[in-house]
MDAnalysis code that builds the backbone (N, CA, C; Angstrom):
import MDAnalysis as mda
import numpy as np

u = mda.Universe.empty(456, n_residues=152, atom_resindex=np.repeat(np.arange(152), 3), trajectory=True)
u.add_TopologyAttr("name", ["N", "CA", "C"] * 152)
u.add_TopologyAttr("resid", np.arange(1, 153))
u.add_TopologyAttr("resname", ["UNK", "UNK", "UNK", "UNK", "UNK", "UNK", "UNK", "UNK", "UNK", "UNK", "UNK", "UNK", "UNK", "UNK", "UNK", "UNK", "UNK", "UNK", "UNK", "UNK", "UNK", "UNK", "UNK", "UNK", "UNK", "UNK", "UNK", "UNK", "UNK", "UNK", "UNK", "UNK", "UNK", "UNK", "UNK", "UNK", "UNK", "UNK", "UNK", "UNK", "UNK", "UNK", "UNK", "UNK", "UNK", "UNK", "UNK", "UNK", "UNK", "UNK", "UNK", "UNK", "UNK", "UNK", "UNK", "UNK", "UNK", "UNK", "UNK", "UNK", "UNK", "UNK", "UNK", "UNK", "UNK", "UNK", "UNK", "UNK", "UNK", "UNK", "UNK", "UNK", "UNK", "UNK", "UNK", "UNK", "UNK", "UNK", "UNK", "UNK", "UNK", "UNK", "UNK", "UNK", "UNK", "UNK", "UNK", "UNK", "UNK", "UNK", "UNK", "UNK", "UNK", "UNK", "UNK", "UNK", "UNK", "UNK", "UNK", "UNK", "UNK", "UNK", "UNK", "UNK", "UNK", "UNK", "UNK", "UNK", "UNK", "UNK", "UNK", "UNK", "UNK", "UNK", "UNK", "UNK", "UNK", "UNK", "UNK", "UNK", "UNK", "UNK", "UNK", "UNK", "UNK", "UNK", "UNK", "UNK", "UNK", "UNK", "UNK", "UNK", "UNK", "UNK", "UNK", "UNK", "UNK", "UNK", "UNK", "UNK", "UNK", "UNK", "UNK", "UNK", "UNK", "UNK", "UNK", "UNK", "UNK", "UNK", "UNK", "UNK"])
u.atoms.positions = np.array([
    [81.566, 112.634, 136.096],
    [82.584, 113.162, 135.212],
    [82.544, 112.396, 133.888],
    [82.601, 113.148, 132.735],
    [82.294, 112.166, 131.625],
    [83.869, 111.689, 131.073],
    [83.878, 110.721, 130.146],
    [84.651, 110.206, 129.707],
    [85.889, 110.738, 129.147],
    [85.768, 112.075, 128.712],
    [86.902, 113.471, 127.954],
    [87.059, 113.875, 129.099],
    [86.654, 114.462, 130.169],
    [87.607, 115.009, 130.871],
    [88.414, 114.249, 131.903],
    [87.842, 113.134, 132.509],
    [88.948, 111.989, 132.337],
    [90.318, 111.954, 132.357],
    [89.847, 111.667, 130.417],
    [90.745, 111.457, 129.940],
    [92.031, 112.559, 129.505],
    [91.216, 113.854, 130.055],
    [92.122, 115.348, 130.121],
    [92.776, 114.972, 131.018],
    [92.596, 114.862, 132.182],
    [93.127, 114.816, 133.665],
    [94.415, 113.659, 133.626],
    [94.148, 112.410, 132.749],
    [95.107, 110.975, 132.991],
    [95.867, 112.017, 132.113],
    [95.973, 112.780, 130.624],
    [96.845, 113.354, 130.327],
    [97.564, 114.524, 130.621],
    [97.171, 115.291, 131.687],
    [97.634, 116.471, 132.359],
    [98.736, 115.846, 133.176],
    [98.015, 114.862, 134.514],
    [98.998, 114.225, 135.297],
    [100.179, 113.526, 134.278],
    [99.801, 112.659, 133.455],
    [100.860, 111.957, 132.901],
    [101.779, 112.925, 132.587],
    [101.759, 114.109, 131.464],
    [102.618, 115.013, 131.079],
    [103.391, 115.641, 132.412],
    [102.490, 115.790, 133.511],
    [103.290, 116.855, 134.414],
    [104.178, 115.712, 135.537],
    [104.258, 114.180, 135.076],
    [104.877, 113.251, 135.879],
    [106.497, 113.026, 134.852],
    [105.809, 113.098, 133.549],
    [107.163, 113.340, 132.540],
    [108.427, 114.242, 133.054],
    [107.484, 115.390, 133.246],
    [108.148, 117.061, 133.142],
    [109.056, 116.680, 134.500],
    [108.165, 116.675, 135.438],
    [109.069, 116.417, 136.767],
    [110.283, 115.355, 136.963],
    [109.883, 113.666, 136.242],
    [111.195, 113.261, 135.741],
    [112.132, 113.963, 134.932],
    [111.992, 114.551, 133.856],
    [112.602, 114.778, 132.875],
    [113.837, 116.110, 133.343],
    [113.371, 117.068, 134.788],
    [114.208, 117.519, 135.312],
    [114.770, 117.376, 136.337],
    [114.219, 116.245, 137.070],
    [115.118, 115.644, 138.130],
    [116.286, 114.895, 137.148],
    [116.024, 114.033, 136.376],
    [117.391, 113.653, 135.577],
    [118.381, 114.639, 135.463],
    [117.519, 116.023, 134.688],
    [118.643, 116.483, 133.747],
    [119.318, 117.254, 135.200],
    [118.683, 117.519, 136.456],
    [119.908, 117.831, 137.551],
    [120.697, 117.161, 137.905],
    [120.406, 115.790, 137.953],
    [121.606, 114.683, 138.646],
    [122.864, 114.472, 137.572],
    [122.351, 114.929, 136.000],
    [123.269, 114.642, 135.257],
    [124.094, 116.186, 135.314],
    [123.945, 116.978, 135.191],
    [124.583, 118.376, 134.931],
    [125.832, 117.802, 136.242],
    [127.201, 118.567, 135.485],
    [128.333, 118.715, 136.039],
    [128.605, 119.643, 136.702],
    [128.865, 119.183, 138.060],
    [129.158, 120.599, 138.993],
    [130.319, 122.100, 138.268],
    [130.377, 122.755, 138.401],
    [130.876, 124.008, 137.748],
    [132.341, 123.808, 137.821],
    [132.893, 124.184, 136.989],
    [134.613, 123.752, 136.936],
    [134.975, 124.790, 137.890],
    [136.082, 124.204, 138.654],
    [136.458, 125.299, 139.920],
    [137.526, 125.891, 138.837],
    [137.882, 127.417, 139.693],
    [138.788, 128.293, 138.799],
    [139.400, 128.885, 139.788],
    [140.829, 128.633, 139.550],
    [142.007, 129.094, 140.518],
    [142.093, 130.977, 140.147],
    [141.820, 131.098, 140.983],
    [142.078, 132.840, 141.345],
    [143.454, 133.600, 141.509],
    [143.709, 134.123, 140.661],
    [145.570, 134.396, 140.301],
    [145.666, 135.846, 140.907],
    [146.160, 135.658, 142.239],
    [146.420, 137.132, 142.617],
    [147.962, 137.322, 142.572],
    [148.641, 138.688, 142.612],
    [149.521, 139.235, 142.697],
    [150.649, 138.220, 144.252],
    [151.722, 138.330, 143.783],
    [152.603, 137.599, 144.664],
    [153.086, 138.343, 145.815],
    [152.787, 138.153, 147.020],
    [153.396, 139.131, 147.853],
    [154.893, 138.534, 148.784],
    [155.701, 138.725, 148.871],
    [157.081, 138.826, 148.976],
    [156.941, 138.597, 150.809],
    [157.622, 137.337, 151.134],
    [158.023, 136.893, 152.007],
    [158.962, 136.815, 152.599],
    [159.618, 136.600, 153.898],
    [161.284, 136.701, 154.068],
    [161.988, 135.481, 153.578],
    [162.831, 135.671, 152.554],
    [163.754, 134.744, 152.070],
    [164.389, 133.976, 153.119],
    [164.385, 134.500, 154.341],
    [165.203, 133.829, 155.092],
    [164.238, 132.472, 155.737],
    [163.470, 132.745, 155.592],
    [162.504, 131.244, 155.745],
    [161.489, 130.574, 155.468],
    [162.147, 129.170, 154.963],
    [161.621, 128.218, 153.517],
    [160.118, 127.567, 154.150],
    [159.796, 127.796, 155.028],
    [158.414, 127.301, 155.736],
    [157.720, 128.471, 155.456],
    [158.000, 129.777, 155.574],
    [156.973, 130.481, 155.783],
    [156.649, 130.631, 154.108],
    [158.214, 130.889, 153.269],
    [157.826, 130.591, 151.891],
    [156.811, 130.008, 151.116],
    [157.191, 128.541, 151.821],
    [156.370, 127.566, 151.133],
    [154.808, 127.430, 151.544],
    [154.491, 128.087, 153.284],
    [153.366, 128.193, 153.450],
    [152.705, 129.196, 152.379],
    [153.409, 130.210, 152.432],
    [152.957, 131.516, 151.129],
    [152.665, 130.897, 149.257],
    [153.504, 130.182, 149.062],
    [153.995, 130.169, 147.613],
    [153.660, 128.840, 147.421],
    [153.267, 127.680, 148.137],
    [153.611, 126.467, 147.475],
    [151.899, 125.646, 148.057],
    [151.837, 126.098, 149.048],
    [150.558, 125.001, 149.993],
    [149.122, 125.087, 149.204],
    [149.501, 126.333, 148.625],
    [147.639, 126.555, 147.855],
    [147.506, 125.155, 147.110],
    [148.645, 124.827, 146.276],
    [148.141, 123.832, 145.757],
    [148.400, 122.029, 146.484],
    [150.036, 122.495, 146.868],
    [150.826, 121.034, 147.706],
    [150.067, 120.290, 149.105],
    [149.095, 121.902, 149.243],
    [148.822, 121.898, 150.684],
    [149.935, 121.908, 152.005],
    [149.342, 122.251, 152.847],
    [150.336, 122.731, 154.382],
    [151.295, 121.168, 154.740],
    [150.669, 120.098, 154.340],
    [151.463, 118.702, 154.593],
    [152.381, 118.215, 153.429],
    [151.909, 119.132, 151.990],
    [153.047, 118.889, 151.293],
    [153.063, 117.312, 149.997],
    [152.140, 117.227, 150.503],
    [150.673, 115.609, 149.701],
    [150.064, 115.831, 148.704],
    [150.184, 117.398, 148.472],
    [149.553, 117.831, 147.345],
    [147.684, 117.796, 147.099],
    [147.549, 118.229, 148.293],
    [146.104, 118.403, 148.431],
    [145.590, 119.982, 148.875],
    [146.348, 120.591, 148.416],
    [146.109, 122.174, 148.885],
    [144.207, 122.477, 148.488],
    [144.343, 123.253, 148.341],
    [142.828, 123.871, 148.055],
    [142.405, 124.016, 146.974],
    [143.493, 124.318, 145.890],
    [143.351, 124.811, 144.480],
    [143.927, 123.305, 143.694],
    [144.513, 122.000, 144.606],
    [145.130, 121.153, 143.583],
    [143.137, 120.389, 142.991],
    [142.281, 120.858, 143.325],
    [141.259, 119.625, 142.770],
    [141.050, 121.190, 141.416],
    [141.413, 121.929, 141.266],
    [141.114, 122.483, 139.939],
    [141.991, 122.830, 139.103],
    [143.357, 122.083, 139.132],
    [144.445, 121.875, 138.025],
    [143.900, 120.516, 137.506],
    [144.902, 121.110, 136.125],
    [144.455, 119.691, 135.105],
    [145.326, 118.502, 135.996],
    [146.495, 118.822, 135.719],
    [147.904, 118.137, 136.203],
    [148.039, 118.193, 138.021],
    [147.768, 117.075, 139.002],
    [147.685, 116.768, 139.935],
    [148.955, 117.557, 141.258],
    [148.573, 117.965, 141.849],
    [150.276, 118.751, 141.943],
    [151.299, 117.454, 142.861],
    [152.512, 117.521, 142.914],
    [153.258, 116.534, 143.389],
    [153.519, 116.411, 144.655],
    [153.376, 115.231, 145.027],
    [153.140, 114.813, 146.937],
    [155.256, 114.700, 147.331],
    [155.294, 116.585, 147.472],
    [156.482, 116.348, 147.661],
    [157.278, 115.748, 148.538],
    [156.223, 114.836, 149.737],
    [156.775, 113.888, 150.841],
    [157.232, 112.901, 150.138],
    [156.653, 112.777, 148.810],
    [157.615, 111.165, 148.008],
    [158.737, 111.372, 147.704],
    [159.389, 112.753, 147.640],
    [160.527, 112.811, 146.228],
    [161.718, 111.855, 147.032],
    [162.132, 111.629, 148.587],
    [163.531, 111.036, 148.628],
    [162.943, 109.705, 147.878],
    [161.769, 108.992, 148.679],
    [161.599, 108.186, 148.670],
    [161.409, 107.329, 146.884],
    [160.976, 108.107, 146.545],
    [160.493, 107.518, 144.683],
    [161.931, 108.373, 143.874],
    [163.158, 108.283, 144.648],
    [164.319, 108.523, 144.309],
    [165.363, 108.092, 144.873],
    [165.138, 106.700, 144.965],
    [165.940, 105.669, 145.632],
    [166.483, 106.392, 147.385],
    [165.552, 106.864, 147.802],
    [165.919, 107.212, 149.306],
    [166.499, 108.612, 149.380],
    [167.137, 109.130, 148.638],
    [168.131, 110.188, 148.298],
    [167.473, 111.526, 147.858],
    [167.272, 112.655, 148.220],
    [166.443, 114.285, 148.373],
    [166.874, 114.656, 146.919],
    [166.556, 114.496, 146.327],
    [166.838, 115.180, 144.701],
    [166.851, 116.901, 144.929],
    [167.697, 116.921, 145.457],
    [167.977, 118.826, 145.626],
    [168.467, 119.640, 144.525],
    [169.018, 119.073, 143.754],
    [169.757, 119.697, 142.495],
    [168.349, 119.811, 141.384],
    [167.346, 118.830, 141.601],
    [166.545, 118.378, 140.948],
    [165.798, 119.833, 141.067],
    [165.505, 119.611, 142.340],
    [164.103, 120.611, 143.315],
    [164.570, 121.728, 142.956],
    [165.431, 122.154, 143.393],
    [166.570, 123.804, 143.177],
    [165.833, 123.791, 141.783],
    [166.127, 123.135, 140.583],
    [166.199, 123.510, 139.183],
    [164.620, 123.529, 139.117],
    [163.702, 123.014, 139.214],
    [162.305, 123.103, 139.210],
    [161.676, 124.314, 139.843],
    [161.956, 124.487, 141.190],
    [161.678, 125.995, 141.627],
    [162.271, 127.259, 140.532],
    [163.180, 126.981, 140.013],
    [164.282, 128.160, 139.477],
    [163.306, 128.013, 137.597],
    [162.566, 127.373, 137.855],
    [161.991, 126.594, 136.200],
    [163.116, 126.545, 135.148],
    [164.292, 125.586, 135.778],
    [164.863, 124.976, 134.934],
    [164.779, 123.670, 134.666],
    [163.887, 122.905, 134.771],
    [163.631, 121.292, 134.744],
    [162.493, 121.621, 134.165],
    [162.537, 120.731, 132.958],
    [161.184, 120.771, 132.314],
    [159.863, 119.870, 132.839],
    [159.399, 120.081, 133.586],
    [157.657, 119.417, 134.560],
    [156.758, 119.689, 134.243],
    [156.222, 118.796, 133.571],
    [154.662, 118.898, 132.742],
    [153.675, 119.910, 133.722],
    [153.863, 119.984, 135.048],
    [152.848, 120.941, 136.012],
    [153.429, 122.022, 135.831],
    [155.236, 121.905, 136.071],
    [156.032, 123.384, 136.452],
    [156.382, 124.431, 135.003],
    [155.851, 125.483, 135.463],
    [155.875, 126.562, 134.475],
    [155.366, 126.742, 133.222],
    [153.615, 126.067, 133.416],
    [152.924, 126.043, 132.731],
    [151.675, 127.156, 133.243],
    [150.560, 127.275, 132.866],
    [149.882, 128.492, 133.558],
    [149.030, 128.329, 134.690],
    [149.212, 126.770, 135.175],
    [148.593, 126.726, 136.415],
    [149.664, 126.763, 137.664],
    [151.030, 126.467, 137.234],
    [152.141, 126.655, 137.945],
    [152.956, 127.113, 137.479],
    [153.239, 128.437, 138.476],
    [154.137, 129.208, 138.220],
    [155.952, 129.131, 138.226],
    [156.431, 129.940, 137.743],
    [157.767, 129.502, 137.567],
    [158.697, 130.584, 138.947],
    [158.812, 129.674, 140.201],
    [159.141, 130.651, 140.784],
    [160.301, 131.624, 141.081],
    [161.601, 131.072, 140.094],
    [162.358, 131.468, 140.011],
    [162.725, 133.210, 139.762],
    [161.782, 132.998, 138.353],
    [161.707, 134.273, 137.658],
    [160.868, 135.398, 138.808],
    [159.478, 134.913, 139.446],
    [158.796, 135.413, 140.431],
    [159.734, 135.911, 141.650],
    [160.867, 135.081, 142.094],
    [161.771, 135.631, 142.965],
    [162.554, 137.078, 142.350],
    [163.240, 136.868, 141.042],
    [164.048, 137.506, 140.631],
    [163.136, 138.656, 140.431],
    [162.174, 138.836, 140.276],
    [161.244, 140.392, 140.905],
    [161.301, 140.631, 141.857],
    [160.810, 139.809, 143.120],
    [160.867, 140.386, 144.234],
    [162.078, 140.822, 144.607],
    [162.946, 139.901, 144.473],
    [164.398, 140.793, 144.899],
    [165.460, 142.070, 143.584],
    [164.740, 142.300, 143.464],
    [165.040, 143.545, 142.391],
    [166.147, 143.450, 141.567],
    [166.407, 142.086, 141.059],
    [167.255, 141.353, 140.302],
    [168.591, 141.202, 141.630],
    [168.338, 140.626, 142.839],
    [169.537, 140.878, 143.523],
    [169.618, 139.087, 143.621],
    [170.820, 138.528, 142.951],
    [171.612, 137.093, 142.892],
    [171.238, 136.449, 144.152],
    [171.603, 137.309, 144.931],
    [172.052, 136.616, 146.496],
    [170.307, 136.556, 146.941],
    [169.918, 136.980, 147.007],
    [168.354, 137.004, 147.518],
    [167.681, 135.740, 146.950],
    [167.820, 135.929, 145.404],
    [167.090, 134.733, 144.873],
    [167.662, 133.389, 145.333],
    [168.716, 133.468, 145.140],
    [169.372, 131.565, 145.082],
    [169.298, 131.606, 147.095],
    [168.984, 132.739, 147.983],
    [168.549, 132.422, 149.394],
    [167.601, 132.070, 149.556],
    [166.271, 132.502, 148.657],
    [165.276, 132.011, 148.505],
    [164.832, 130.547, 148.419],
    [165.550, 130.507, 147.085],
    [165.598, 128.711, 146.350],
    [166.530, 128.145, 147.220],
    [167.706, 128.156, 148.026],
    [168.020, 127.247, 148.901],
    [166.849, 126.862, 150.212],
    [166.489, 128.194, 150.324],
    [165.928, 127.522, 151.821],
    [164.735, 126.910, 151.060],
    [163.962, 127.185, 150.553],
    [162.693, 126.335, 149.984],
    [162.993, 125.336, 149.760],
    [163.724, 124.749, 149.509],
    [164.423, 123.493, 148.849],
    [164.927, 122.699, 150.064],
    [165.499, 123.486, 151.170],
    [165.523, 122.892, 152.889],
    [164.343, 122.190, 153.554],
    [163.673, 123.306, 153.294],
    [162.126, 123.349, 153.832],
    [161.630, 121.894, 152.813],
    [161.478, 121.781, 151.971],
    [160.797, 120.755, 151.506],
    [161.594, 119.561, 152.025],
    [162.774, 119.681, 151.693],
    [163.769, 118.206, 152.373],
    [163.220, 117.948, 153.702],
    [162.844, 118.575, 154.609],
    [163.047, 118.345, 155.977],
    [161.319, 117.757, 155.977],
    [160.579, 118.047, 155.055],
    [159.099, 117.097, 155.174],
    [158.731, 115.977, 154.293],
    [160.182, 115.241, 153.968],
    [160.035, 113.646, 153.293],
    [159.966, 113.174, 154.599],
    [159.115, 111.975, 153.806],
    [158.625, 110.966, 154.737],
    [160.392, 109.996, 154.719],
    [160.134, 109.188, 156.040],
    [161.332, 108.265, 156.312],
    [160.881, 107.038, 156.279],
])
């Protein structure tokens, strides 16, 4: 083999040892795909109970334990809230007046009633065809239902 083709060959391999680094990097660096929460239509649960509610309306993101690890909380900006803390990171005591007003999106919460969390108040007051008593049955028992899964 003479001396040029060689020296073709040390530069073929070299280039095609580049190429093959040069896209194993650029895969390890690329960012996995931003997850995207899927916004379907709300379907209407029995007011009369704040578990099955909250399994419906609240777990996608809080998750079923309420820790805030639902399925959809790793693709909000804003972390959703581990509602097993609220007695506790409130001097022991269930902030219900608090909770009530946050479900109802009257408490202003950097997560609540922004477009990754919905405002469920107003969402009730559809389902129950503007009927008073339905909604605030709603927002009481949800507001039960969450009290009864603080940690002690």
């Amino acid at each position: 083999m003479s001396m040029m083709s060689i020296r073709n060959v040390v530069v073929v391999v070299t280039a095609m040892f580049v190429l093959t680094c040069t896209v194993a990097a650029q895969e390890k660096t690329q960012a996995p795909p931003a997850k995207v929460i899927k916004h379907v239509p709300v379907k209407a649960v029995s007011p009369a109970s704040g578990k099955e509610m909250y399994m419906s309306y609240c777990a996608v993101c809080h998750g079923t334990d309420g820790k805030g690890g639902g399925p959809a909380a790793s693709a909000l900006k804003t972390a959703p809230t581990n509602l097993t803390l609220l007695s506790k990171t409130n001097e022991g005591k269930y902030p219900a007046l608090k909770v009530a007003a946050s479900i109802r999106g009257e408490d202003a919460l950097p997560a609540h009633g922004s477009k990754e969390m919905p405002v469920w108040g107003k969402l009730f007051w559809s389902m129950s065809s503007g009927h008073h008593s339905e909604v605030q049955q709603r927002v009481v028992n949800l507001n039960q239902y969450i009290e009864s899964i603080q940690q002690k």
